[in-house]
FILONU-139460 format. One line per field, with one value per residue (C-alpha): x, y, z. Coordinates in steps of 0.1 Angstrom, whole numbers, plus 5000, padded with zeros to 4 digits. Layout:
BEGIN
x <- X / ...
y <- Y / ...
z <- Z / ...
***
This chain:
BEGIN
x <- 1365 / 1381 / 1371 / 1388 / 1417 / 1424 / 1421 / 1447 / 1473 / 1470 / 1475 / 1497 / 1503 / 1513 / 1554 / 1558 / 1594 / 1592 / 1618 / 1603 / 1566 / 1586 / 1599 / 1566 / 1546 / 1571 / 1571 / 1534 / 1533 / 1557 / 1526 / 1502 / 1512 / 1489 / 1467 / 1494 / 1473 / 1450 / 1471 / 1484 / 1504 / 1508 / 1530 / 1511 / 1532 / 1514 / 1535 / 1514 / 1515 / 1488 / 1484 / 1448 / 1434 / 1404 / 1381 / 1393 / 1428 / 1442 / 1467 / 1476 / 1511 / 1519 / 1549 / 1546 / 1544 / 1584 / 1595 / 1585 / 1597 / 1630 / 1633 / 1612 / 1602 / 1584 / 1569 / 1558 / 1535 / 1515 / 1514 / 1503 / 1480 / 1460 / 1465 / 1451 / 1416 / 1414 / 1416 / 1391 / 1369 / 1363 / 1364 / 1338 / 1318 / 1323 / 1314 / 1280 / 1269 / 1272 / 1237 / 1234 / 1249 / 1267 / 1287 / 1290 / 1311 / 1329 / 1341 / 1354 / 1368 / 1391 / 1407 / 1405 / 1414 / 1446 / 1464 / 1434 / 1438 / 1408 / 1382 / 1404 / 1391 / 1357 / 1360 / 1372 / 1342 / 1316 / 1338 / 1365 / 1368 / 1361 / 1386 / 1373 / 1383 / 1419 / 1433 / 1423 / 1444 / 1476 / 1471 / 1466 / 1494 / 1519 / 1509 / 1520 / 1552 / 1562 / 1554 / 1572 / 1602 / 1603 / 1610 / 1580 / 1593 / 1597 / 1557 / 1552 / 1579 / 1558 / 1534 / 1560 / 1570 / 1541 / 1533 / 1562 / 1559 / 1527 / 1526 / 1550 / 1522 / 1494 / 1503 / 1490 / 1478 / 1476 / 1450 / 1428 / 1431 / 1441 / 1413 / 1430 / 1437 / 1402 / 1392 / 1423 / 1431 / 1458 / 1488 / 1501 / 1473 / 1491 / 1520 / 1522 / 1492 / 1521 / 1552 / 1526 / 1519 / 1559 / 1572 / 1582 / 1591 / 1628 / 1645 / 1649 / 1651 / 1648 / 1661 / 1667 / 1698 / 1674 / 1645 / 1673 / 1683 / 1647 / 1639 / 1674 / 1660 / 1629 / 1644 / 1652 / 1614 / 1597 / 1616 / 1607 / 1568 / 1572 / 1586 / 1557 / 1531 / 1537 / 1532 / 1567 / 1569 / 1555 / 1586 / 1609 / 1605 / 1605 / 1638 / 1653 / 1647 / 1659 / 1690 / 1697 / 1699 / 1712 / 1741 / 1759 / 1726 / 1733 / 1698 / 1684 / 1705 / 1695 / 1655 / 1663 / 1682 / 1656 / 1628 / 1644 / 1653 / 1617 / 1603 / 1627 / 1621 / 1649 / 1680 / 1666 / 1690 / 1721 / 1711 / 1698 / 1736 / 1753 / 1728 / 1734 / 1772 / 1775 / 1759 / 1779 / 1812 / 1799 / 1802 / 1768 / 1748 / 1719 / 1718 / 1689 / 1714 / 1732 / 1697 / 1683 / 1719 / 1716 / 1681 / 1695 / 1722 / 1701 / 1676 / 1708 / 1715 / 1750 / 1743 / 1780 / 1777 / 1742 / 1758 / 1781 / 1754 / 1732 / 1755 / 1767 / 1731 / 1727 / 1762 / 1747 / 1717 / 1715 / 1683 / 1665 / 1629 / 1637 / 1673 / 1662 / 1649 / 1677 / 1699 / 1682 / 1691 / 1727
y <- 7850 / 7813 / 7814 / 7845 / 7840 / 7800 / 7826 / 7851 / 7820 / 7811 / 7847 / 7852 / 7882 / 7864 / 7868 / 7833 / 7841 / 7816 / 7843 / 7868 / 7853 / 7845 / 7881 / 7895 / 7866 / 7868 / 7909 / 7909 / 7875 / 7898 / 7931 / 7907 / 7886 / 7862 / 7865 / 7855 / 7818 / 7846 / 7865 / 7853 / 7877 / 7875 / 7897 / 7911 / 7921 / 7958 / 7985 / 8009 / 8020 / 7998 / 7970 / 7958 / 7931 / 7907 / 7902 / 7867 / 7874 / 7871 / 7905 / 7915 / 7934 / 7951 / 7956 / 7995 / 7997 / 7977 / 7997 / 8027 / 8023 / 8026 / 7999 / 7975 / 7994 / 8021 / 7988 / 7975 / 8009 / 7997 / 7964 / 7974 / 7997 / 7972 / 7951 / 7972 / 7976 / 7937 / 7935 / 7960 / 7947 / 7971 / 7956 / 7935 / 7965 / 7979 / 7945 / 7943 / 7980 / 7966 / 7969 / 7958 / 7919 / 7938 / 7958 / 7929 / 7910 / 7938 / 7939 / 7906 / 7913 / 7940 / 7907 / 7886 / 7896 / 7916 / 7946 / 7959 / 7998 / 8008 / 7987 / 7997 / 8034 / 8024 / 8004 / 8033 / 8055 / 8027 / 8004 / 8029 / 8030 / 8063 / 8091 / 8079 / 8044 / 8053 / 8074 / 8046 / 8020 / 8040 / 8044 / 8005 / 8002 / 8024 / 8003 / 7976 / 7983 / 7998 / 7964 / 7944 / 7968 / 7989 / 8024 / 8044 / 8075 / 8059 / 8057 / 8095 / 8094 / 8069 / 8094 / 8118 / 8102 / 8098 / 8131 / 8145 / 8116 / 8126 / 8163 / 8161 / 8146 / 8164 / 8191 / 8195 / 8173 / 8136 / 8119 / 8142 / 8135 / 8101 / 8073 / 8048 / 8071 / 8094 / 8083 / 8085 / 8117 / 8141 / 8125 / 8158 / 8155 / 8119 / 8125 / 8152 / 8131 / 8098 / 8121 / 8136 / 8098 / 8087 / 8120 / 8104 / 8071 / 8057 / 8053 / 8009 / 7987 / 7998 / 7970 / 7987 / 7961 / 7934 / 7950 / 7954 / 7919 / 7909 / 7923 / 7919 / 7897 / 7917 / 7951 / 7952 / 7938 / 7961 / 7991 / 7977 / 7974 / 8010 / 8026 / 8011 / 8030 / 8056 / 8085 / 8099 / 8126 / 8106 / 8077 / 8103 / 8122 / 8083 / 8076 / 8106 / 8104 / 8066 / 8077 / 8102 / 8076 / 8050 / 8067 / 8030 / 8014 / 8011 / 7994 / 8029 / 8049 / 8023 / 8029 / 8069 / 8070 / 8050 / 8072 / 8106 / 8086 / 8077 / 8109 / 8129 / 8162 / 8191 / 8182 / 8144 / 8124 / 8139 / 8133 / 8094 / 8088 / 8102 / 8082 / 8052 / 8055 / 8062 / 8029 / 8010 / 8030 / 8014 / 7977 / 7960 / 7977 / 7957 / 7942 / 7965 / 7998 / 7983 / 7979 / 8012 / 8028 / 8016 / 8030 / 8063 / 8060 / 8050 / 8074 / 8102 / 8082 / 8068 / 8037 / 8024 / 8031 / 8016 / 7985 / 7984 / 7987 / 7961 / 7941 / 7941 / 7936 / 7905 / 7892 / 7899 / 7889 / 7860 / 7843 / 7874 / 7877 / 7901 / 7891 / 7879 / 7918 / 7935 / 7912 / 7919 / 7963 / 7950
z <- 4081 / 4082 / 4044 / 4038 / 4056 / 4039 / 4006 / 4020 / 4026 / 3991 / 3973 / 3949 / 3971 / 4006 / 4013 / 4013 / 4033 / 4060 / 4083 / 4080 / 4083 / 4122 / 4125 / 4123 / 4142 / 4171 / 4172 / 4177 / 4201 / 4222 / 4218 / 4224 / 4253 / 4266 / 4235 / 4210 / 4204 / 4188 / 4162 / 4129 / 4107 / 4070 / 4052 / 4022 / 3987 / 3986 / 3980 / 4001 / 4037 / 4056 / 4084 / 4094 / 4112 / 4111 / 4142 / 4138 / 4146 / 4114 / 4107 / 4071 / 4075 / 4040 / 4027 / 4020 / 4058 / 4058 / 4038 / 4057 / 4089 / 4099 / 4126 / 4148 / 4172 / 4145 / 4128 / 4169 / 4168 / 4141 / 4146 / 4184 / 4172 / 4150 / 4187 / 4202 / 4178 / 4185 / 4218 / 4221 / 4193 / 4171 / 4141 / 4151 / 4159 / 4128 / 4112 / 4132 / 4118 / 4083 / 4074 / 4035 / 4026 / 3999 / 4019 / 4038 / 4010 / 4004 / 4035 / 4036 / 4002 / 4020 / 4036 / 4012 / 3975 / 3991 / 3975 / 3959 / 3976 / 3954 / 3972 / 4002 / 3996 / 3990 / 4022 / 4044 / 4046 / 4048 / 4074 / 4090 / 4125 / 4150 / 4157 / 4188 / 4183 / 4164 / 4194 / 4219 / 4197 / 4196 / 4235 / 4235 / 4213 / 4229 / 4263 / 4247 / 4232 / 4266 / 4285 / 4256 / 4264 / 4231 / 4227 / 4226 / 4215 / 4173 / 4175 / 4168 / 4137 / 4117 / 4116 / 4113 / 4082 / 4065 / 4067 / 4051 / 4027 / 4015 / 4016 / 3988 / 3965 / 3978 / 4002 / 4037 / 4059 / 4039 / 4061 / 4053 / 4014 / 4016 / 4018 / 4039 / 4067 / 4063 / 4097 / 4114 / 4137 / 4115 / 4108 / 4129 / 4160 / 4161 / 4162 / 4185 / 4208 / 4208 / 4217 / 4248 / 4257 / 4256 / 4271 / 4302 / 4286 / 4290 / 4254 / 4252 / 4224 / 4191 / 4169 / 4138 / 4124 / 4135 / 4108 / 4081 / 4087 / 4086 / 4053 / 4031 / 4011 / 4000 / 3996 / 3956 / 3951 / 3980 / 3959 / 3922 / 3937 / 3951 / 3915 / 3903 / 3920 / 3895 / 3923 / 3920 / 3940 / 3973 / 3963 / 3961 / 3991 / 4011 / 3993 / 3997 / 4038 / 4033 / 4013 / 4044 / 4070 / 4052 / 4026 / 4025 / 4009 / 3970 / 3966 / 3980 / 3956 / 3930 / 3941 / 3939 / 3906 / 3893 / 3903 / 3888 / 3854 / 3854 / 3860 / 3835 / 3846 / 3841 / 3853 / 3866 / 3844 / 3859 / 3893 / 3884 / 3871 / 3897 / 3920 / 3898 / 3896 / 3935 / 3942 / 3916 / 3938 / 3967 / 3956 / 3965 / 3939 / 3929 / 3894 / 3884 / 3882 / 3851 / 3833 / 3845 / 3835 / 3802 / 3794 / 3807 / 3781 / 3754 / 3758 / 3755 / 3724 / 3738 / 3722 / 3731 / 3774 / 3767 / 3754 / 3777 / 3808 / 3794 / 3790 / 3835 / 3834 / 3814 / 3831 / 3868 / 3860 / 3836 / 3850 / 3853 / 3830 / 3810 / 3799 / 3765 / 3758 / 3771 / 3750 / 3719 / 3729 / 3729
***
């Protein structure tokens, strides 16, 4: 695992953000108390939803996951919950019923050569963890946010989340489609199992400016990885819940415009403009909006508003990869 892990600090795919490395590294030294010497966290560039961790201590949080939740205290859940499968060793046991030397290296593959969700999946039925053994790591986990004095009652509406997230891809329950999460309880069972556990619970910290702050500077490339996916409906309905608790956000309006423009489905291109020109109204609208504004105008054949976008574009964004092409649509 000390191979794998000397390999995870030098991927292409590590955050190498030194604050928010501490952000994360501090939230679960708080969760873990007096085993904090034990846990290292490393922020993963994956645009899925996902946390796991090593029987070494060493915690891969991906950046799907921080751009899910909506504060600290939702993001403490996980990070508790994967907390809570080390303290209790399961991995370990899951590593010890490996009974092929292939599997074996796959399995430290799923630490190693990060961001790889396919191996992931192949990973999940071979190496996933009990029912058993998930509902005693959120109970773990929800003992542990209470004692490092966060709000309990966020845990359920990751879950919560997630669901609604990916019913609008596949419909139903997702954990029980989606790979990752095939040995995990229903995402309902879990939520509705966390809200029984924090019923009584006091509402405390929740520290949702302090996650914002934590992740400014990553939220333009967290939303470029997530239009990437190419799974449009699941991005829409995230940025659509996003859009409704954060209306001010012009990089969200920016992520959802985006999304419709790329999908281009009946009526899609009026509601990426309006999107678009909403967060240009606003005044902090990423540089991306001009770029995407002008495809949308070029692919309506307004070759002059095209121009004209590309052109904010190239002026906002004059270092930017792909200037050179966008200059030569001008």
């Amino acid at each position: 695992m000390d191979r794998e892990e000397t390999r995870l600090r030098r991927s292409p795919f590590l955050v190498r953000d030194a604050a928010l490395q501490k952000y994360l590294q501090d939230m679960a030294c708080k969760l873990a108390g007096n085993h904090c010497p034990d846990v290292r966290v490393y922020p993963v560039r994956t645009p899925f939803f996902n946390a796991s961790m090593a029987p070494n201590g060493m915690m891969q949080v991906w950046t799907g996951l921080l751009l899910r939740v909506d504060n600290e205290a939702q993001l403490a859940a996980v990070i508790g919950h994967e907390i809570g499968h080390y303290l209790q060793r399961h991995t370990l046991e899951r590593l010890r019923d490996v009974k092929s030397r292939s599997a074996f290296g796959m399995f430290l593959g799923m630490f190693g050569l990060v961001g790889l969700v396919g191996q992931m999946a192949t990973l999940a039925g071979a190496f996933g963890f009990s029912r058993d053994q998930e509902r005693q790591a959120d109970q773990i986990g929800l003992a542990l946010m209470r004692q490092a004095g966060y709000d309990t009652h966020e845990a359920p509406k990751v879950w919560d989340n997630l669901q609604l997230e990916l019913a609008a891809m596949h419909g139903g329950d997702p954990g029980l489609r989606n790979p990752l999460f095939a040995s995990h309880p229903g995402s309902a069972e879990r939520g509705d199992k966390l809200r029984e556990l924090s019923a009584g619970d006091e509402a405390s910290y929740v520290g949702e400016a302090e996650h914002r702050r934590a992740l400014a500077g990553l939220q333009t490339q967290m939303l470029e990885d997530e239009l990437k996916r190419g799974q449009t409906r699941e991005t829409l309905a995230l940025l659509n819940r996003l859009v409704e608790r954060q209306p001010e956000r012009a990089d969200l309006l920016y992520g959802r415009g985006e999304a419709r423009r790329l999908r281009a489905a009946d009526g899609d291109l009026d509601l990426a403009q309006a999107d678009f020109q909403r967060a240009i109204a606003l005044g902090s609208e990423p540089a991306e909006v001009y770029r995407s504004l002008g495809y949308l105008h070029r692919s309506r054949d307004d070759a002059e508003q095209a121009r004209e976008a590309f052109g904010r574009y190239v002026e906002k964004a004059p270092a930017a990869p792909d200037v050179a092409m966008i200059k030569s649509l001008l």
